[in-house]
N, C-alpha and C positions, 0 to 999 in steps of 0.2 A: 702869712698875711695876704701874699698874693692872690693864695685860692678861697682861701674865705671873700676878699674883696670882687674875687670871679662870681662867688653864689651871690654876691647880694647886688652886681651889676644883674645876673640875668633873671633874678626875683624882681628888681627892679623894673627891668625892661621890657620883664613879657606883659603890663599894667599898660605899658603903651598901646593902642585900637592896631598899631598897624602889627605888632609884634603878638598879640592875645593868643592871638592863634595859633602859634609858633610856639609857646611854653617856656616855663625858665628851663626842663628839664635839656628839650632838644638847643637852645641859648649855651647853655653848661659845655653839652657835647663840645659847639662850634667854638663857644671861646677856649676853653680848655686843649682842643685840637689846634686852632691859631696861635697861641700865645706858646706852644710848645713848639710849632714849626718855625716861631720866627726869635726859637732862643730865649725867649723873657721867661719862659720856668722851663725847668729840667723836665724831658722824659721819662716816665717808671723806668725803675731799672740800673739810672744814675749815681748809684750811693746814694739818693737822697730821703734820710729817715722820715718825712714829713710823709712820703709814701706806706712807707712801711708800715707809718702808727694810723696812718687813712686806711688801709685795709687790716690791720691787724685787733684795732682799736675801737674807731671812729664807726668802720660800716657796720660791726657787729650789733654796736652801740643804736646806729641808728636801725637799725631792723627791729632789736628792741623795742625803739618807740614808736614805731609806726606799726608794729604789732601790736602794743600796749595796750590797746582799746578794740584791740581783734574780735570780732561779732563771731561768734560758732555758726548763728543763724546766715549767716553770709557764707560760711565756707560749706554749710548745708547744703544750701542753696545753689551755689555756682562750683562747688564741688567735682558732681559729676559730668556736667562741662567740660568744667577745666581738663580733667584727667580724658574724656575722651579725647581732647583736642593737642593734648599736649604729646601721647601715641600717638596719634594721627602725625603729626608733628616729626616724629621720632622714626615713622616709619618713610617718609618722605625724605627723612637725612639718609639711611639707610639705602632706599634707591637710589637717591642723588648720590653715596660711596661708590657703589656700581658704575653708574652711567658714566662718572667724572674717568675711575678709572681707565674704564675703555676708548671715551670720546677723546678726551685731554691730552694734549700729548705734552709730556712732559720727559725730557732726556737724564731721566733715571733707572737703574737697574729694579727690573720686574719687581724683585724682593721688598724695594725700597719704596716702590708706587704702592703695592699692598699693605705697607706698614704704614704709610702714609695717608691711603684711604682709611686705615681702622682708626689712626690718629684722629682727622679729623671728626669720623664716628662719635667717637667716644666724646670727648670734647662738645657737640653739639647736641648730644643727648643728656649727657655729664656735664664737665666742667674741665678746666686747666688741670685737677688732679687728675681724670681719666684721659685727656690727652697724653701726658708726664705719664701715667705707667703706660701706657703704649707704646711710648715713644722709649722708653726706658727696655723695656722688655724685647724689643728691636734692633736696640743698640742707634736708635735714631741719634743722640743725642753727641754722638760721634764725629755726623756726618756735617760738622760744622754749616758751612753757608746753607745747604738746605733746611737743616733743624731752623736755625735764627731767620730764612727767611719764611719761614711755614710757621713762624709765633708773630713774626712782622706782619705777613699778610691777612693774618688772623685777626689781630688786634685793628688794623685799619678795617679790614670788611665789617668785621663785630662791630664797630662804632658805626656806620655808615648802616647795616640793617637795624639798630636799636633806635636811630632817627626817622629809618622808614616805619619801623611798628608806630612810634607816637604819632603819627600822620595817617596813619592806616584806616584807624576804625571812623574817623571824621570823613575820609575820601568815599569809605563802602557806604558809609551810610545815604549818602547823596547819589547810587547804584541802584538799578531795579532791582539787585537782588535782597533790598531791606528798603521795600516802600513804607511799608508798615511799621515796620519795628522798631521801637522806641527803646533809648537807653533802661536800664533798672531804674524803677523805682526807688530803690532804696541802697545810691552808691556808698552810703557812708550808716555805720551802725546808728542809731536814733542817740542821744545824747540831751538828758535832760539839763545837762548845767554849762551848756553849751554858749549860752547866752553869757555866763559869765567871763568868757572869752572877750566882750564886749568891755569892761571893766579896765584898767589898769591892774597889770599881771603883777602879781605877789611874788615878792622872794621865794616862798614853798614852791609858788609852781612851777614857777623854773629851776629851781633846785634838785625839787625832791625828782621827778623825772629823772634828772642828769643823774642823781646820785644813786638811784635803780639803776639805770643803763650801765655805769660803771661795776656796780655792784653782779649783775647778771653776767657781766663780759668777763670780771677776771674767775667767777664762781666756772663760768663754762670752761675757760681757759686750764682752771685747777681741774675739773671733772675729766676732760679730754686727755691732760695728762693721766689721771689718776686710770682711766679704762685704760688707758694705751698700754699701761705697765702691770695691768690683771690679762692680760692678750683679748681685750675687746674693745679696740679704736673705735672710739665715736668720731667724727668730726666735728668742732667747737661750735659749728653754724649751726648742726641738729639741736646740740642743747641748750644756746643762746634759744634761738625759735621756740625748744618746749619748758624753758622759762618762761621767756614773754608771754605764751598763749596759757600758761599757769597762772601766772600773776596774771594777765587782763577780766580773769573770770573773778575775779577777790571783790568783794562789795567797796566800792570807795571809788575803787581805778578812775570810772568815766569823771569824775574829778578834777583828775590830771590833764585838763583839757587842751594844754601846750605842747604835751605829747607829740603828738603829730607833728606840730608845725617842728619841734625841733629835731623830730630824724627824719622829716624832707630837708633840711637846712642838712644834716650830717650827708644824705643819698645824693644830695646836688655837689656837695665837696663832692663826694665819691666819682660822680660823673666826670667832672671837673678832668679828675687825675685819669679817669677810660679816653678822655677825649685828648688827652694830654697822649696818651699811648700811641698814636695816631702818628707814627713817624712817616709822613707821605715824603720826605726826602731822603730817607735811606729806602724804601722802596725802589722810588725812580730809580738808584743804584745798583741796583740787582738785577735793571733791564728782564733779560729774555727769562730766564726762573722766574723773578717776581711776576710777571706778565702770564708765564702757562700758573703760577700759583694762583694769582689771580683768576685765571678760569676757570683750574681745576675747582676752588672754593667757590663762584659763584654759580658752579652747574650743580654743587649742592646743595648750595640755599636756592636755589630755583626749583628743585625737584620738591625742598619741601615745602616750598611755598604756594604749588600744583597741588599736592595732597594736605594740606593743610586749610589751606581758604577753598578748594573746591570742593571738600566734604563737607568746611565748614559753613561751604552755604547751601549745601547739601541739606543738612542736619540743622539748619536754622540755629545753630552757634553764631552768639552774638558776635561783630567785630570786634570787642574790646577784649572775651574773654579766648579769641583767637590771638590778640595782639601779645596779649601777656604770658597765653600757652608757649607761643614764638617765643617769646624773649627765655622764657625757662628753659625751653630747648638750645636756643641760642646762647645767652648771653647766661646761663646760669642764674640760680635761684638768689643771690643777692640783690642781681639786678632788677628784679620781680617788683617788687615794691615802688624802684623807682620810677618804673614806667608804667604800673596801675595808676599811682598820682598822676604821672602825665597826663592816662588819658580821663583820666578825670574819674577813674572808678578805686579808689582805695580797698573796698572792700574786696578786692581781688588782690589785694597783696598776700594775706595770707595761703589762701588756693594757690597762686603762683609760688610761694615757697615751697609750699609743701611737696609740690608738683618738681621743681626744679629739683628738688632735694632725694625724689625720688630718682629722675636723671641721676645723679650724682650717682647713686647704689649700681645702678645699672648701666650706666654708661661705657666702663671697662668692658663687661662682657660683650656690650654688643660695639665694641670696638675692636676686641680680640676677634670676634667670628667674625665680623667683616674682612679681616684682615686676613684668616686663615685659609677663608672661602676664595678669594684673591688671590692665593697663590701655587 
């Protein structure tokens, strides 16, 4: 009840003139970070199942719907974009592995810094799975305080640059390097029965949505098992995702016009529980590790954040479809969605899946050879 009552405070509050421009998404972060530093909800991690069924259930659920109405002609479109930006992106974590390694000093054996640069590699290319087999394949996972402080300071920097993306593309735009250049035309797929949003909402429409979302989530859930036991592991988010963009192409869908609004209500929990992860007082405990962690991860999101916005203003890459390439890189392709809605371009959620999901495939390797090349 807590965290639902967090998404509909910060739905609520971004409608305020002084708050619009702040978002309920970036709202979520903060409350969600707050109310878990000062003990009123537990941090991930805690025993507490309400996390487990928000990621295991809830975000699968919402990416469904907010893919649900997914335009092909939007991922046409800002496609190839996306995928330059999000390489570009990918190649900038990779230097920053390098640089961090050598600048940073951190009082680790040689071995350990090299596993820990491909760690965070992997992970910012990828996701939490390609960190974990890095870290796995290492034997990092051994090295008690270091492993838990290098997923602590992970989880606080991750929340802290997914607040600088949503604030990104507003700040570049108001920059000589986009005098001209005006958002997309066409943020959101054209929707003829769009209006009838305007109406008092029907049982069907709020049903029948929830009751696809469920339906796609445990189908992927049975599917992922079922490959994993022929020896060909899908991951549950691939086939959630090539559900929804199957089902959104079906005559009727644009129909479902609550869709959206109810898996940004699902991606704002979701935030809720990222901002909740935000342990700033077991950091501060870790002192002098947490502090060289802290540099070592911030000389890599700076390296890619050098190759990333100064190609992409290079290449006259929109800000928004840089913000979201970032977040794929960064925060993994769940996150994608949620902060296309922020910045106000939904039609880039899907390209930021796709995009992120490809990270995921490749992330290990280019976490392995960072790692190898390092030692």
């Amino acid at each position: 009840m807590a965290l639902l009552t967090v998404v509909a405070i910060s739905e609520w509050a971004a409608r305020w003139p002084l708050l619009r421009k702040v978002g309920s998404a970036i709202l979520a972060f903060l409350l969600g970070a707050l109310l878990a530093n000062l003990d009123i909800i537990p941090t991930p991690g805690n025993d507490t199942p309400i996390y487990d069924a928000v990621f295991g259930f809830i975000l699968p659920g919402a990416i469904f719907l907010a893919l649900l109405q997914a335009n092909l002609r939007a991922l046409l479109k800002a496609g190839g974009a996306m995928v330059l930006a999000f390489f570009l992106g990918a190649v900038g974590v990779a230097i920053g592995a390098f640089v961090a390694a050598y600048l940073v000093p951190i009082a680790i054996p040689d071995s350990s810094l090299a596993a820990l640069a491909g760690m965070f590699t992997a992970t910012y290319i990828g996701g939490s799975a390609n960190f974990n087999a890095v870290a796995l394949a290492y034997g990092m996972e051994s090295q008690g305080s270091l492993y838990v402080v290098a997923i602590l300071v992970d989880n606080v920097i991750t929340v802290l640059w997914l607040m600088m993306l949503l604030a990104f593309p507003g700040l570049m735009r108001r920059t000589r390097f986009y005098p001209n250049l005006q958002p997309s035309a066409e943020p959101v797929a054209s929707n003829p029965h769009q209006d009838e949003t305007l109406q008092r909402p029907t049982v069907f429409q709020v049903t029948a949505p929830l009751a696809m979302a469920a339906i796609a989530v445990l189908l992927s859930d049975g599917l992922a098992i079922f490959f994993g036991e022929i020896g060909f592991p899908v991951p549950g988010i691939i086939i959630v995702t090539t559900i929804a963009l199957l089902v959104a192409q079906l005559p009727g869908i644009d129909r479902l016009t609550l869709a959206p609004s109810l898996g940004m209500a699902g991606l704002l929990l979701f935030l809720v529980v990222v901002g909740a992860s935000a342990d700033v007082a077991a950091l501060v405990e870790a002192r002098s590790l947490g502090m060289a962690m802290v540099g070592f991860i911030a000389t890599i999101l700076f390296c890619h954040a050098i190759v990333l916005v100064g190609f992409g203003v290079l290449l006259r890459i929109e800000p928004e479809v840089i913000a979201v390439a970032s977040v794929a890189n960064i925060g993994g392709s769940a996150v994608a969605p949620a902060i296309a809605e922020g910045v106000g371009r939904p039609n880039l959620a899907l390209p930021g899946v796709l995009v992120g999901l490809l990270g995921t495939a490749l992330g290990t390797y280019a976490g392995f050879s960072v790692a190898q090349l390092l030692q």
